[in-house]
N, C-alpha and C positions, 0 to 999 in steps of 0.2 A: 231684145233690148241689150245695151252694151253700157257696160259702167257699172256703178256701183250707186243706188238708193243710197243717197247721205238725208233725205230729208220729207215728209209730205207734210201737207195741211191741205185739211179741204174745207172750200170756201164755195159762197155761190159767186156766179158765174157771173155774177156784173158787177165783182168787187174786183179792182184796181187793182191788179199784181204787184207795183211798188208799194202798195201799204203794208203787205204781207212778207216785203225783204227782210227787212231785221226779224221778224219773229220766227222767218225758216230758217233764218244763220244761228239763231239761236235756239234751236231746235238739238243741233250738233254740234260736237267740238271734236276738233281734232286732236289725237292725244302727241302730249310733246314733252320733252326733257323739262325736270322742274329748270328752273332758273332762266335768263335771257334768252329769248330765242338768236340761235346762229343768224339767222336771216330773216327777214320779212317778205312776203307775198308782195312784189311789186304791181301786180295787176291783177283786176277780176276783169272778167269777161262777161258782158250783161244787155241787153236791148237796151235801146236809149229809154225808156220810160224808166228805167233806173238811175238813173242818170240825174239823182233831185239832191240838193244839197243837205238835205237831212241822212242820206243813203251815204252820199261822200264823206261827210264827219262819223259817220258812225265807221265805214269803212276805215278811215285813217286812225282813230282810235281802238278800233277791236284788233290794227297792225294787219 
């Protein structure tokens, strides 16, 4: 395996991967200088079944 384990949840296996996005983002945080972030994450990288507009708001506001 290559990379770094940021997150699990296990679920059964005929539960809908998007339902489960925001609660493995929020599983982990990434740590960062107090105060404004220098930058924002321009893009996530995702299967389209991510791709629901509740995933999008939550993306634009968690930055």
């Amino acid at each position: 395996m290559q990379g770094l384990l940021l997150s699990i949840i296990i679920v059964p296996a005929n539960k809908n991967d998007s339902t489960i996005y925001i609660p493995k983002l929020k599983n982990f945080n990434i740590k960062r200088h107090v105060g404004r972030p220098a930058n924002r994450h321009s893009k996530v990288t995702a299967d389209a079944m991510y791709d629901t507009a509740k995933i999008r708001k939550y993306n634009r506001r968690r930055g």
